[in-house]
C-alpha positions in Angstrom: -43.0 22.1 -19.2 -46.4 21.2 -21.3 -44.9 19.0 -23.3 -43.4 17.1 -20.4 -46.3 16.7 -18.3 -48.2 15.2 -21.4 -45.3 12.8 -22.3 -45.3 11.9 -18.4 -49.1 11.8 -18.3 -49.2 9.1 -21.8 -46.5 6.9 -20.0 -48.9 6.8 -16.8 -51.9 5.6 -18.5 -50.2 2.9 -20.6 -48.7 1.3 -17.1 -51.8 1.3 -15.9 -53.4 -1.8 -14.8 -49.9 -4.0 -15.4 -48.8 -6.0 -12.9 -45.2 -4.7 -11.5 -42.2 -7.0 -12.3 -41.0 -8.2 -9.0 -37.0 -9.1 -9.0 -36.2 -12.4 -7.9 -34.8 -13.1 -4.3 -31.3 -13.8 -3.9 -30.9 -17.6 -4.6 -28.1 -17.1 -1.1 -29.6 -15.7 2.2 -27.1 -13.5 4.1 -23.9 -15.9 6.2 -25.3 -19.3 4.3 -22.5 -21.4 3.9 -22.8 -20.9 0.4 -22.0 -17.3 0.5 -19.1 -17.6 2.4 -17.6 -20.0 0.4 -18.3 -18.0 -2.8 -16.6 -15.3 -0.7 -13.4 -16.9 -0.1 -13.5 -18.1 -3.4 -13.5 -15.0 -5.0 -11.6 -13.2 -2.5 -8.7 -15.5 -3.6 -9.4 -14.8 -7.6 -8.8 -11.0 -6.9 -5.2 -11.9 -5.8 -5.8 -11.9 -2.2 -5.8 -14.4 1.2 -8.4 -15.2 2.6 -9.4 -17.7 5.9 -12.2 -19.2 7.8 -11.4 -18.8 11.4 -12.2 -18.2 14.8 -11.0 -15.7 17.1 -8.2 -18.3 18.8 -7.4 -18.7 14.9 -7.3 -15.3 14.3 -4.8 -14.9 16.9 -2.5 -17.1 15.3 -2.7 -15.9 11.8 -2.1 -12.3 13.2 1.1 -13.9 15.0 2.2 -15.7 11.5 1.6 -12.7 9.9 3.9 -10.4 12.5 6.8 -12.7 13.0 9.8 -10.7 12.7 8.1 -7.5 12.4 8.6 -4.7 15.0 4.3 -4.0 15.4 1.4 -3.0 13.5 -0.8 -0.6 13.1 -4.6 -1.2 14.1 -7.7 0.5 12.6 -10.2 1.5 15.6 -12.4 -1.0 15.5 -10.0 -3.6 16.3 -11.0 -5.7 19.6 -8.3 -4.9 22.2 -8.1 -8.9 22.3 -6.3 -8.8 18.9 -3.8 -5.8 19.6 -1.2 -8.5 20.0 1.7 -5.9 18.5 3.3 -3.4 19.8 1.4 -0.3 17.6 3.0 1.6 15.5 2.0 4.6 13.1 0.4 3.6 9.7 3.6 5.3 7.7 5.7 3.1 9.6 3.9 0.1 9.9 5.1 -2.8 8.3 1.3 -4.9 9.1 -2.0 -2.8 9.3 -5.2 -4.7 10.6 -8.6 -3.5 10.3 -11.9 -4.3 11.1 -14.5 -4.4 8.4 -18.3 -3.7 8.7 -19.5 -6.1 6.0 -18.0 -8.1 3.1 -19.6 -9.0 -0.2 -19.8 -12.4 -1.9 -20.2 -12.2 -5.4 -17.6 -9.8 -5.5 -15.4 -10.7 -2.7 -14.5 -7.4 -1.6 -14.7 -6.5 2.2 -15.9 -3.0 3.1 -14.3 -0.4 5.5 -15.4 2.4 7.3 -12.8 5.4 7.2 -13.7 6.2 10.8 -11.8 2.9 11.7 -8.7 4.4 9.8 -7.5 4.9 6.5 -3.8 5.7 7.1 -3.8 2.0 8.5 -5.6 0.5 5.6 -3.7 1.9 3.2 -0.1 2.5 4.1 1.5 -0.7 5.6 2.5 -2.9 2.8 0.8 -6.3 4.1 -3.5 -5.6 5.3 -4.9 -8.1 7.5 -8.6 -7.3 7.7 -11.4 -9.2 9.8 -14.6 -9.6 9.2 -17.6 -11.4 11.2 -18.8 -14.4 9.7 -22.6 -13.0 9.6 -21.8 -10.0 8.0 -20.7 -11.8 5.0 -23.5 -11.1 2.6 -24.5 -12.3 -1.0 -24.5 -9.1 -2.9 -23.7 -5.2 -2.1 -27.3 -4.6 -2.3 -27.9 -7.4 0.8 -25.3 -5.6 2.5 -26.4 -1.9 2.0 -29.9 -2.9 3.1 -28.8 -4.6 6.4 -26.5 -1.3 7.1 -28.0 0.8 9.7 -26.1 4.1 8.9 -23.4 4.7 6.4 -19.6 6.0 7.6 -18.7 9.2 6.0 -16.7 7.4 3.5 -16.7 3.5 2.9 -13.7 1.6 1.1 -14.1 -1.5 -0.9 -11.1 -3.3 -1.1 -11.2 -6.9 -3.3 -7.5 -7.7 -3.4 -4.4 -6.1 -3.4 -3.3 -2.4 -5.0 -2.4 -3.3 -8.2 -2.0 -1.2 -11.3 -1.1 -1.3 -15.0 -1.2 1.9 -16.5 2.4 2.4 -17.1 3.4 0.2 -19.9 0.8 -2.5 -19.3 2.9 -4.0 -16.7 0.7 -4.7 -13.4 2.3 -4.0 -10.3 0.8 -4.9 -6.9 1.1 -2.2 -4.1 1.3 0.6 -5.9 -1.2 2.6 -4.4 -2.4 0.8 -1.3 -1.3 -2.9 0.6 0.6 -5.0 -2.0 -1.0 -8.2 0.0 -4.0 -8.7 1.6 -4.8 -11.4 4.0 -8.9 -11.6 5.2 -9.9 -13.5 8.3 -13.2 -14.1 8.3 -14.8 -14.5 12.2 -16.8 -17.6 12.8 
């Protein structure tokens, strides 16, 4: 334990009196036009959908998106004003719709609480997620910082399942949503 309280001690001294490196501010603030663009932009190089709407477009995306099928199934956090399906459960659910807490720019991933449901964000084949506009940030670190409390477990989804491990051949829905569609809130 000497010898590391010495080292520790050395390394002390010789940062003393030097100025601390400061990391440079995000060049996008949080929901700047910029950011969502970069969003939907990347969302759409990951594979998936993604569209800048508001909540009377949202209701007509949801209704493209059902035609035909029998209902959905619908995460908890969900506005009753979008249940526009009959529900169904997750396994049998041909459409599951979510509601995220935050997406990420750079990375164009959308993050989801599993206290909103993880049977529906994972099991129907086709995932419409919505996200608020302002809640669209630059980085996960902008994002993380503006969380007030973490869920118990937190998905990041940036496109569809998709997997190569068998043979090299990618395959989409393997082990979650084949497609997924994001709505982002204006």
């Amino acid at each position: 334990m000497e010898a590391r309280n010495r080292i520790l001690a050395r390394v002390r001294r010789a940062l003393q009196g030097r100025p601390k490196a400061l990391l440079p501010g995000h060049p996008h603030p949080p929901s700047s036009p910029e950011a969502l663009d970069l969003f939907l932009k990347r969302l759409g190089e990951n594979g998936a959908e993604g569209h800048l709407v508001d909540l009377e477009g949202a209701k007509e995306l949801l209704k493209a998106l059902s035609q035909g099928l029998p209902g959905a199934a619908f995460g908890r956090g969900v506005p009753p004003a979008l249940r526009l399906l009959p529900e169904l459960p997750p396994e049998e659910a041909p459409l599951g719709v979510s509601w995220a807490l935050f997406a990420v720019a750079e990375t164009g991933t959308v993050a989801l609480a599993s206290e909103d449901g993880r049977r529906a964000q994972l099991l129907p084949p086709t995932h419409l997620v919505l996200v608020e506009g302002e809640k669209v940030y630059p980085s996960l670190l902008e994002a993380f910082l503006d969380l007030k409390a973490l869920p118990r477990a937190l998905g990041l989804h940036s496109g569809p399942s998709k997997s190569a491990d068998i043979g090299q051949v990618m395959v989409k829905g393997v082990h979650g949503p084949g497609r997924l569609v994001v709505a982002v809130l204006t």
